[in-house]
Structure formats: C-alpha cells, structure tokens
C-alpha positions in Angstrom: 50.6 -99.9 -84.2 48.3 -100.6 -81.8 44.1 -100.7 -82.6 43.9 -97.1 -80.5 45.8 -95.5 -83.2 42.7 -97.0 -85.7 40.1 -95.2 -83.4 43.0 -91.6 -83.7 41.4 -89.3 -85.1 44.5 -86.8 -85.2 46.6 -88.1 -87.5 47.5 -88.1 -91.3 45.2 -90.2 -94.0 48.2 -92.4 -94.7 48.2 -93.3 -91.0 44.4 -93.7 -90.7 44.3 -95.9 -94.3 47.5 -97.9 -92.6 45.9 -98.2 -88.9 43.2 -100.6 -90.3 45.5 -102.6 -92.4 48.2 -102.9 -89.7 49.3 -106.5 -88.8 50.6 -109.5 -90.4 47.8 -111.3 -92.4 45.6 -108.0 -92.7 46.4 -107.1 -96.7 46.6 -111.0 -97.8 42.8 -111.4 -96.4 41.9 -108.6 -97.9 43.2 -109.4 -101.5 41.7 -113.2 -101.0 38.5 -111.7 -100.3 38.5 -109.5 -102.9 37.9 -112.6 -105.3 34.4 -112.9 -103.5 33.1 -114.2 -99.9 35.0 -116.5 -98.2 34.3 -119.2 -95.5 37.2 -118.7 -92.5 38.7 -122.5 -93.4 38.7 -121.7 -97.0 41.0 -118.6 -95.9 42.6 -120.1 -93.6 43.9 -122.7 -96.1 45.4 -120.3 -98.4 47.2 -118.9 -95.8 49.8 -121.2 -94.4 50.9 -120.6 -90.7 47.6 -118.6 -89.7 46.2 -119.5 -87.2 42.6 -119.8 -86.0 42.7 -117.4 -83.2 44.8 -114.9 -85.4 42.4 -115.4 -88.2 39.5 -114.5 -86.2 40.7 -111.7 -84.4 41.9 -110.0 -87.6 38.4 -110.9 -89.3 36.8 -109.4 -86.1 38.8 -106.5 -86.3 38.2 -105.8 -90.4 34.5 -106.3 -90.2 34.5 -103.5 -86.4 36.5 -101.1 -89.2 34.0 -101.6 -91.7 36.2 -103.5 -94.6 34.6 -106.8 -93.9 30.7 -108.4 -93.9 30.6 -111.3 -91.9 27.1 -113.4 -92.9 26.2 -116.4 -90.2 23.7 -119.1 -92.7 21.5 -120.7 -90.5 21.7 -124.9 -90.5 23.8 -127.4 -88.9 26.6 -126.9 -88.9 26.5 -122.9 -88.9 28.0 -121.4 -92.0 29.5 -117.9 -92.2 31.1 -116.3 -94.8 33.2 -113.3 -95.1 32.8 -110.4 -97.7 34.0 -107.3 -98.2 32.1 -104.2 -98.0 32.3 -101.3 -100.4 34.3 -99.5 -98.3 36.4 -102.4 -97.9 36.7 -102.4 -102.0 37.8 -98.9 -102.0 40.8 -100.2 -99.3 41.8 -102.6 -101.8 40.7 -100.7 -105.0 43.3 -97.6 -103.0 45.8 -100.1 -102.3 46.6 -101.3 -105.6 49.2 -98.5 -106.7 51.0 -99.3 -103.7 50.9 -103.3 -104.8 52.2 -102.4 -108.5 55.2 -99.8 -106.8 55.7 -103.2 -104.2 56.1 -105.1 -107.4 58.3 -102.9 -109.4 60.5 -102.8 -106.0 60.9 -106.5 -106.1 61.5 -106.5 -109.8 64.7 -103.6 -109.1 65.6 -105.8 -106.0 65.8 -109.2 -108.4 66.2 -107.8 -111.6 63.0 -110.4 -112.7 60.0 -109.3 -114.1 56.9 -109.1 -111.5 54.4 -111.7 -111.3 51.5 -110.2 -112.2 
C-alpha cells in the first residue's frame, strides 16, 4: 500500500486504520512506544535488522499521521524523544483485539498457549 492510499479518503475504515499502520516495523514501534517515549536508538535496539533510515522514515511518517510526538531537548548533543499521541493510543488501544485473535491464531497454528 502505498502512503497515497493513507491520504484516500474513499475507502473503508479498515483500510484507512490499516493505511497508517502499513509497512514492516510500523505495529512493533507502536507497541514499544506504547510503554512511554522513546529515544530512536533506544528503538532502534529493540528492533533487530532496522535500520536507521527505515526507522526514521516510519517515525516521520507516524508523527505526519498523527500517532506519534516527536520532542527535540535542546543541549549537546540534541535529544529527541518519541511519544505517542492520544490518537496514536486509540490506534493501539483499537488494535489490541486484533493482537489477542493474532495470538489465538498462533496458539491453533502450534497447539501452545500464547505468550501473553
């Protein structure tokens, strides 16, 4: 999906909620920042094999959709950290169901009992 179809303002809900959240590392930085602000090499830590350019664009891309805060502190060297907004909460608060079904899915796929 490309970031047009984010701007579309023709389509279902489900492809409006999905536009934003479209791409690899989109969903895992928005459940890491749901713990509370993050600096971008704190995140980019926790997420093996993303990259610095990827990281920024997606950050760049959350905080133009509204799901992100990005806060530059002032000093040497500049410090910014990432937040999400209350809209941003809502995206994660909505996408919870959909994590527990994932879950249960993996659990039927596995026969194990989910993680969490």
């Amino acid at each position: 999906m490309t970031r047009v179809r984010a701007l579309d303002t023709n389509v279902c809900g489900v492809t409006a909620a999905i536009a934003v959240i479209d791409g690899k590392w989109k969903t895992t930085l928005l459940w890491l920042l749901e713990s509370g602000p993050r600096r971008p090499g704190d995140l980019r830590r926790q997420v093996p094999g993303l990259s610095e350019k990827v990281l920024t664009q997606a950050l760049r891309e959350m905080e133009s959709d509204g799901l992100v805060h990005r806060e530059v502190h002032p000093g040497v060297p500049l410090r910014t950290d990432y937040s999400l907004t209350a809209f941003g909460q809502d995206l994660a608060d909505a996408l919870e169901p959909l994590s527990d079904w994932g879950h249960r899915r993996l659990e039927r796929l596995t026969g194990n009992p989910p993680l969490s």
